[in-house]
Structure formats: C-alpha cells, structure tokens
MARGUDO-830397 format. One record per residue (C-alpha): residue in one letter; residue number from 0; x, y, z. Coordinates in steps of 0.001 Angstrom, whole numbers, always signed. Example, Ala and Ser with C-alpha at 12.3 -4.5 7.8 and 13.67 -1.06 7.14 Angstrom:
<r aa="A" i="0" u="+12300" v="-4500" w="+7800"/>
<r aa="S" i="1" u="+13670" v="-1060" w="+7140"/>
//
This chain:
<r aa="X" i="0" u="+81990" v="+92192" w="+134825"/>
<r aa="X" i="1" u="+84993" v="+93170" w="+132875"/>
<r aa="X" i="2" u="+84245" v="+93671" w="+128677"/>
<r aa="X" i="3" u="+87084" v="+93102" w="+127000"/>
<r aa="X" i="4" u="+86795" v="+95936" w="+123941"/>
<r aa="X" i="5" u="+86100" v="+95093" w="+120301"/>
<r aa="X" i="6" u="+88929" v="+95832" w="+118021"/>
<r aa="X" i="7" u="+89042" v="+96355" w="+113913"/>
<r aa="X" i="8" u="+91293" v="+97548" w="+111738"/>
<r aa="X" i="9" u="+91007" v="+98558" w="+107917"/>
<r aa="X" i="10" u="+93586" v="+100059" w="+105330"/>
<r aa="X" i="11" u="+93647" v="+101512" w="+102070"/>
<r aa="X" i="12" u="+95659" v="+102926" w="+99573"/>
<r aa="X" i="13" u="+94540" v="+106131" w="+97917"/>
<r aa="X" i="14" u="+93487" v="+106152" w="+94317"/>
<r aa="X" i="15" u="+92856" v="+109128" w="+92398"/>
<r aa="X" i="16" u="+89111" v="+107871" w="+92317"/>
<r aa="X" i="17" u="+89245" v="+108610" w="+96440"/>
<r aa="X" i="18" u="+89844" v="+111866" w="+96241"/>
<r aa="X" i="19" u="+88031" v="+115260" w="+97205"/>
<r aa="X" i="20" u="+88199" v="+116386" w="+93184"/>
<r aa="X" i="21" u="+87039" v="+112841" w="+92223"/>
<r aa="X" i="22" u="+84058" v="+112886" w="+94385"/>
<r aa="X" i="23" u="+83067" v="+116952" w="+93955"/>
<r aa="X" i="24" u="+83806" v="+118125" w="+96924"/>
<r aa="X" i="25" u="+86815" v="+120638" w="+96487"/>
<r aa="X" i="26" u="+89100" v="+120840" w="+93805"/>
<r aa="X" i="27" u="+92008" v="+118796" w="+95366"/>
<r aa="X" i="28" u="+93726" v="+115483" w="+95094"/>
<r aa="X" i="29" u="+93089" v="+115064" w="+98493"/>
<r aa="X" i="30" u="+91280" v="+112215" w="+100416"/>
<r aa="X" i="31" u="+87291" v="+112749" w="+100287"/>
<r aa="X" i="32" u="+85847" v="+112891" w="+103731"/>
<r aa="X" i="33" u="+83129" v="+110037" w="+102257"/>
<r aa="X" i="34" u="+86037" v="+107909" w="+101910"/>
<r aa="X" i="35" u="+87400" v="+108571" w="+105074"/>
<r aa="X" i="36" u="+84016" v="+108091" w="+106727"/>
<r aa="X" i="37" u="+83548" v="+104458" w="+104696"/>
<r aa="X" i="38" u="+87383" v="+103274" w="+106026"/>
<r aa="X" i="39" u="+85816" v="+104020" w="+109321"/>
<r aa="X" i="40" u="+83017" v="+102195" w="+109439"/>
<r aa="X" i="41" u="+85070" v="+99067" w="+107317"/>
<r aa="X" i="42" u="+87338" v="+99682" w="+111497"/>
<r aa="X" i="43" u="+83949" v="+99393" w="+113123"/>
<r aa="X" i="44" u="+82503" v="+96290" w="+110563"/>
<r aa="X" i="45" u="+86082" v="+94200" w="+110958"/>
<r aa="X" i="46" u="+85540" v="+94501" w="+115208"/>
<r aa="X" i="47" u="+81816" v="+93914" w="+115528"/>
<r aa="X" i="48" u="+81826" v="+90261" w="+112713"/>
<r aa="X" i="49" u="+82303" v="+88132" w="+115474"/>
<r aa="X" i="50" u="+80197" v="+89860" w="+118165"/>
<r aa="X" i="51" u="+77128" v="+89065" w="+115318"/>
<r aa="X" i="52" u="+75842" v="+86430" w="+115235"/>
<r aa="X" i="53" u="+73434" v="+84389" w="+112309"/>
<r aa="X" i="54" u="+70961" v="+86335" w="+110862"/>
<r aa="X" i="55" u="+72155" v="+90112" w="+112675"/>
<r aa="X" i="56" u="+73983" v="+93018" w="+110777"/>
<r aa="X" i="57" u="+74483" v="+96197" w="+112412"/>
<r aa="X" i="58" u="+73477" v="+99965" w="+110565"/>
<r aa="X" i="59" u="+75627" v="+103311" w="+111814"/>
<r aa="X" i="60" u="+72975" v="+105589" w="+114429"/>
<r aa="X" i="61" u="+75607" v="+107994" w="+114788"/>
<r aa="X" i="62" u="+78883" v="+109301" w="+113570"/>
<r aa="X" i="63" u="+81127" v="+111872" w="+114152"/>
<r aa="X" i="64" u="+84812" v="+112515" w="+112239"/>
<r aa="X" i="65" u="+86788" v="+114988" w="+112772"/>
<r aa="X" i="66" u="+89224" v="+115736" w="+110030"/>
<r aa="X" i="67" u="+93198" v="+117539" w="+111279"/>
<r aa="X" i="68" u="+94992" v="+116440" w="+108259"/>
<r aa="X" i="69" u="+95220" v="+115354" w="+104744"/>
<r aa="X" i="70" u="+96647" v="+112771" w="+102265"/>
<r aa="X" i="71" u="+97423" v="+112254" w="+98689"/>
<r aa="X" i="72" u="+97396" v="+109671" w="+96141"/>
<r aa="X" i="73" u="+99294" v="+106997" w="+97084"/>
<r aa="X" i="74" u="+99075" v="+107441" w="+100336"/>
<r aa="X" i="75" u="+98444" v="+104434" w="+102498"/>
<r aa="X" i="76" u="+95748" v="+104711" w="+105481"/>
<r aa="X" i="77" u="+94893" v="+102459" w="+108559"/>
<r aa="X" i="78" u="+91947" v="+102866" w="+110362"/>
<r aa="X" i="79" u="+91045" v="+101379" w="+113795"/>
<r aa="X" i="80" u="+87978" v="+101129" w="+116044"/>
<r aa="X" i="81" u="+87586" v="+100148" w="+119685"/>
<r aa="X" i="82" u="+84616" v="+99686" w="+121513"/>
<r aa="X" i="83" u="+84219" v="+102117" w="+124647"/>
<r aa="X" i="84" u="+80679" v="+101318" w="+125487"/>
<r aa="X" i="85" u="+78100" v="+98408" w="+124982"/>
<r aa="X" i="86" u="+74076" v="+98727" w="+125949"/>
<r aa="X" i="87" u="+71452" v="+97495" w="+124460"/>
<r aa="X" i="88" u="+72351" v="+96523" w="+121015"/>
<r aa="X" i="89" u="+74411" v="+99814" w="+120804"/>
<r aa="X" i="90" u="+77727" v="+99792" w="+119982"/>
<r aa="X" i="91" u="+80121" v="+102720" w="+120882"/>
<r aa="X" i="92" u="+83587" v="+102929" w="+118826"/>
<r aa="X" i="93" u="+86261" v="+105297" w="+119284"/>
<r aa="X" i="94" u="+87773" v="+105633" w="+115349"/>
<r aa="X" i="95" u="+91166" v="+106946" w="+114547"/>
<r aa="X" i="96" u="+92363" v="+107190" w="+111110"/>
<r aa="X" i="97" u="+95914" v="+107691" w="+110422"/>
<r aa="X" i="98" u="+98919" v="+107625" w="+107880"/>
<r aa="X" i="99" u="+102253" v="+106761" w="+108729"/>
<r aa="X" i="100" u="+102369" v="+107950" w="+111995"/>
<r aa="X" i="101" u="+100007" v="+111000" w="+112017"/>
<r aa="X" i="102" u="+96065" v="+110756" w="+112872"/>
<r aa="X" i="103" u="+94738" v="+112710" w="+110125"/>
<r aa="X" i="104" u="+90777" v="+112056" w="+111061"/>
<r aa="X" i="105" u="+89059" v="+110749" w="+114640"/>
<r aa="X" i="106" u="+86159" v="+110468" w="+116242"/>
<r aa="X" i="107" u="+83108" v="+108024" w="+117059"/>
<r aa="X" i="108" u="+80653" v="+105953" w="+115622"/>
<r aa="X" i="109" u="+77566" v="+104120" w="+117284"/>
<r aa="X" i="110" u="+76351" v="+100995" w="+115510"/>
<r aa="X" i="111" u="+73144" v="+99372" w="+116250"/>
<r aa="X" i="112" u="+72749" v="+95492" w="+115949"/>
<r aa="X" i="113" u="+69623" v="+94725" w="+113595"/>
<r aa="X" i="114" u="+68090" v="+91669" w="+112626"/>
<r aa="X" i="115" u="+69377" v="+91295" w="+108478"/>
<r aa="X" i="116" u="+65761" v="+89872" w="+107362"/>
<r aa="X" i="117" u="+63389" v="+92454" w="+109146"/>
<r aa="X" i="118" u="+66034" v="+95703" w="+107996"/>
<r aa="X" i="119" u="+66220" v="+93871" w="+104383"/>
<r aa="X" i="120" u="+62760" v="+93917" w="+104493"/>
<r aa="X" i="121" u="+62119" v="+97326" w="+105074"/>
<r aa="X" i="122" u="+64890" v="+98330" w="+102679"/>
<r aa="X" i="123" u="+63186" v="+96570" w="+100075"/>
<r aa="X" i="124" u="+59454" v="+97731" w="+101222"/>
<r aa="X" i="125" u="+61022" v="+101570" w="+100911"/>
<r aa="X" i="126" u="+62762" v="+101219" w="+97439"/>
<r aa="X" i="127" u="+61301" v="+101922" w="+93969"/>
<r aa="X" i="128" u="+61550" v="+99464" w="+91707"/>
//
C-alpha cells in the first residue's frame, strides 16, 4: 500500500530577538540555530495535526540540522517537512529550511506519537514545583 507523505510548512520573519547575539551563541545578527531548529519542528507539527488524533501529541526522538547558510534581520524563512518513513508511531521527516530561493539549513527529524495525558503526566510527576 501506497502512503501518500505528510506535508507542513512554517515561516517566519527574523527579529533581532532570533538571532545568534540575542540568544548567546556568537556575536552576530545572524539566525540562532535554536530558532532554526524550532521553525523545523513548527514544518514537522503543521504535517503530523491531522495524522493525530484526540488525546495524542507527538515529542521529537531525533533531530539532525545541518546549517550551509545564514540570514539576517528581516529576513523571511519557510520551512517544510515531508514524511519519508512511517513505523510504529515513528515519524520520519525530511526538513529543509530556506530563504528566498537558497536552503540555508536541512536535515531530519523523527517524531514519536504519545498519548497527551500519560506524557503530561510524567512531565508534571518530573517537575519541581
């Protein structure tokens, strides 16, 4: 049988606050690689909403980016995701990240499908209050 792939897209428009000097990571006013990483996994949220159904959420087992270019403030970035593999309650995306038409950041990231109550659960059983 045939699986059609899941497909999500997110965007954003870089603030000052996104940046690699904002978040202390280098001294430029270039994108931070957390930020990078989060429009990712916004790709890989936006394709798997529909797959989940009542009660299920999904948590990242794996990621890899790799970063080839940069961007500045007021730069605007889409990122997409597209399944490549489904077992299990594994997830496998393919991630691209690019702006206008050059891929500045790519690679993968494997979600897992999780029932919301029992992870919330845990969360809260592991937090300090």
């Amino acid at each position: 049988m045939v699986q059609i792939p899941l497909v999500g897209m997110s965007k954003l428009t870089v603030r000052t606050s996104d940046t690699s000097l904002a978040h202390g990571s280098n001294d430029l006013q270039s994108i931070s690689p957390s930020v990078l990483t989060t429009l990712a996994e916004g790709a890989v949220q936006a394709a798997l909403n529909e797959k989940l159904g009542s009660g299920e959420s999904s948590i990242t087992t794996r990621l890899h980016l790799e970063i080839s270019d940069i961007a500045g403030v007021g730069s605007e970035l889409f990122a997409s995701a597209k399944s490549t593999q489904h077992h299990g309650g594994n997830y496998h995306f393919d991630i691209a990240i690019s702006h206008d038409d050059t891929i500045i950041a790519q690679g993968e990231i494997v979600r897992k499908v999780i029932d919301r109550v029992t992870m919330s659960a845990k969360i809260a059983a592991r937090s300090r209050r």
